[in-house]
N, C-alpha and C positions, 0 to 999 in steps of 0.2 A: 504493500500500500504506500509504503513513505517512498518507494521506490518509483512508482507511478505519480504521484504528487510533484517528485522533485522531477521528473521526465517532464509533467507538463507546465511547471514554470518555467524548466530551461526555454521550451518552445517559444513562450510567450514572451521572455527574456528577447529570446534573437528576431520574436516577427518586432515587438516594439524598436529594436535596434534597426533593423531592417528600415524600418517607416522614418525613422528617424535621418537614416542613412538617408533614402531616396526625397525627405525632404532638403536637407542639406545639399545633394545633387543640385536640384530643382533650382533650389534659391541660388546656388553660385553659378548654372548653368544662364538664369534672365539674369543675374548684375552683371554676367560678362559678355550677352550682348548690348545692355543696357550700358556700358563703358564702350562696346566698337561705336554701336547708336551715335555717344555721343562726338566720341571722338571724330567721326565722320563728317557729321556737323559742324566742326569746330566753331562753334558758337554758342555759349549757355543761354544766350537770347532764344536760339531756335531749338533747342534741345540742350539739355545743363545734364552734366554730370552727374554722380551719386553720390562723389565727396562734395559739390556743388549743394545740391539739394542737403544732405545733412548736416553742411554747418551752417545752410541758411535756418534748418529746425534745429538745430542747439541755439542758436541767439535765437529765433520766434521763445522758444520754451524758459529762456530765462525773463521775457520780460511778463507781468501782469495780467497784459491786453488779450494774451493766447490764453490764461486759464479763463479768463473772464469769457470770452470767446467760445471756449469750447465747451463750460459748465452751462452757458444760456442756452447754446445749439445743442445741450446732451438732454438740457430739461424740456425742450419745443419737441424733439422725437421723441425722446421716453410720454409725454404727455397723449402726443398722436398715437402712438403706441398701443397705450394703456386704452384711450376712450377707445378705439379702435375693437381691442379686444372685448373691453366690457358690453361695448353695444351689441356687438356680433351675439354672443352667447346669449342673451332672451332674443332675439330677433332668428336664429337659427334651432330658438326650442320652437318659438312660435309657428317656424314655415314648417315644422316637422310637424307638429301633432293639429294642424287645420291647412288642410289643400286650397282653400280661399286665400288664407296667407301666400302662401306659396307662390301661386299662380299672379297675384297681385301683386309682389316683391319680386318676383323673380326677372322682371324687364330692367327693374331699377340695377340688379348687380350685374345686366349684361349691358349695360350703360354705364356703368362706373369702371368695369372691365376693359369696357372697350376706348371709351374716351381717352385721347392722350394725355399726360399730366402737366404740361403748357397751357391747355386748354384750362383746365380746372384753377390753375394757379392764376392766369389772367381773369377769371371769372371770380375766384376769391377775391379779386382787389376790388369790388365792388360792394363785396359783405363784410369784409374782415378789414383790421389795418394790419401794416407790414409785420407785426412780432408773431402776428397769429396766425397768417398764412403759413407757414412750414406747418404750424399744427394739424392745421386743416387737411393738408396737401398727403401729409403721413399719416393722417386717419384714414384717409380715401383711399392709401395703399393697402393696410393692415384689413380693415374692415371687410371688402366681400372675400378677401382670402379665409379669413379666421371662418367669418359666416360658412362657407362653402363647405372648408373643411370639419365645422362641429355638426354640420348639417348632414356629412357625410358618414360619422362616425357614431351619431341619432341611428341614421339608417340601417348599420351595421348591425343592430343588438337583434338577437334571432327573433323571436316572436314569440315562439316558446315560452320564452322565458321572463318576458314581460307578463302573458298570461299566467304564467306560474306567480309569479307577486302578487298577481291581482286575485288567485283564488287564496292563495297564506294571508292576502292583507297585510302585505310590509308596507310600512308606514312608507310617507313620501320618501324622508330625511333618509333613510335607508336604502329605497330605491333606485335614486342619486347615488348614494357613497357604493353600493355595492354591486350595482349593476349600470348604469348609464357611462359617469366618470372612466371606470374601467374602456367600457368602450367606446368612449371619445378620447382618452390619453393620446391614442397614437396618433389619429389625425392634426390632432390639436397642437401636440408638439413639434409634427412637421411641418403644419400651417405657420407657426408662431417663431420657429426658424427663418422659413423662406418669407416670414413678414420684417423681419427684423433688418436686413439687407436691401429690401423696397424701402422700407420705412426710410432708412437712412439716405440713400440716392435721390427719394422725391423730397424729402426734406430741405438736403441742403440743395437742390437746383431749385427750390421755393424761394431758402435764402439769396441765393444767386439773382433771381430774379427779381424778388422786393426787396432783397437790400432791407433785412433792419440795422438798427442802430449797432449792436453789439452778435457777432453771428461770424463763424466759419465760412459760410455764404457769402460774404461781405467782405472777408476778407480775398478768397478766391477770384471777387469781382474787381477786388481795386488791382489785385493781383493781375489783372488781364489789359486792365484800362492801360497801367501802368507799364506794361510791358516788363513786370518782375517774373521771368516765368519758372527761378528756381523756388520763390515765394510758392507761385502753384503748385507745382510739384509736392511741395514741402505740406503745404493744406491738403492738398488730395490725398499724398501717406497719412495723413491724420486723421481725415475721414475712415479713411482703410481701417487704419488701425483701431480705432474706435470700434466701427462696427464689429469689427474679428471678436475684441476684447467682449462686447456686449451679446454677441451671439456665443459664443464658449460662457460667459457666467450663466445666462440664462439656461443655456443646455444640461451644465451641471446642476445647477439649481431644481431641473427637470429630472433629474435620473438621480438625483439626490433626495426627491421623495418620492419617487416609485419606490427606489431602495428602502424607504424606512416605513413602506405604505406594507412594501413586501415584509418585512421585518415582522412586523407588529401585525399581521394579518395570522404568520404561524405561531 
């Protein structure tokens, strides 16, 4: 037995090194076309460097303006985010359990689907003022995704089995925790992924476009006017990097209470 335990660490030891190895590839295989890239150019005006770019983001990071900047732009998407998710979930119990719902919603998120998000963000400036369009803009990302996927994950639960509660009489509160939740987890989490990277891109091209006062967006925009384009670069890894960082807490966060949902379940 301990001989089989320690087999299947070893494995898991070298696939984790492996991943590690073929990402390490990866990355030094794009900085070093990203170094011919530049050098081809010889221009940081038309293409900048990578040593260009990261000591224009060590002076962005030592001054004030960048946290301020990026804690306003973190709270305008986590915001959109958030209402995003909350609305979705009574709006996709709703289309689930009455087909009037349904059929009477269902035009609306093949219009918010299909609309481009230029369109939406120019149309906000007519209801919103400039701080609150990114909100806006990452609500209407998150929103028919979340909807579609808890909608889909409603529809997954057998039939069975709901009928089986309803002749035991499991209270609501129970019905939820031990049988719906369950089968909505998986959609839900992959929805809430693949929202978190929309979220972030309609966001800050919201900020780009209205220009508030303090914003990543804002920065990227003077960054363009100005012709700073290691500035750019320098905000776009920011961007990047952000979302990565917010989509990994979030995922952990997610398989962090599965884990203790499973835990406390045996």
């Amino acid at each position: 037995m301990k001989n089989s335990t320690s087999f299947l660490n070893k494995i898991k030891t070298n696939r984790a090194t492996a991943r590690i190895a073929a990402a390490l590839f990866s990355l030094i295989f794009w900085v070093g076309v990203w170094i011919i890239a530049a050098a081809l150019a010889g221009n940081s005006l038309i293409f900048p460097s990578p040593l260009d770019v990261i000591s224009r983001l060590y002076e962005l990071v030592a001054t004030s303006d960048f946290w301020l900047a990026v804690a306003v732009t973190l709270f305008r998407i986590t915001a959109g985010l958030a209402a995003g998710v909350i609305l979705a979930i009574p709006l996709a119990v709703l289309t689930h359990r009455f087909s009037v719902a349904n059929t009477l919603t269902s035009p609306l998120l093949t219009i918010i689907r299909a609309t481009p998000v230029t369109s939406f963000i120019l149309l906000a400036f007519f209801w919103f003022d400039k701080s609150t369009i990114p909100v806006f803009t990452s609500f209407l990302m998150v929103f028919p995704i979340m909807w579609a996927g808890i909608a889909t994950g409603l529809e997954s639960v057998p039939q069975e089995l709901i009928e089986m509660t309803q002749v035991f009489r499991f209270p609501l509160w129970r019905r939820i925790t031990k049988l719906y939740i369950p089968a909505v987890s998986s959609d839900f989490r992959s929805s809430l992924i693949t929202s978190i990277g929309l979220s972030w891109k309609a966001g800050v091209a919201a900020e780009i476009i209205a220009i508030p006062r303090l914003s990543i967006g804002r920065n990227m925009y003077e960054a363009k006017v100005y012709l700073e384009t290691p500035d750019l670069f320098a905000w776009t890894a920011v961007v990047v990097i952000l979302s990565l960082i917010f989509e990994r807490l979030l995922t952990r966060l997610l398989k962090g209470n599965n884990t203790n949902r499973g835990v406390k379940e045996k």
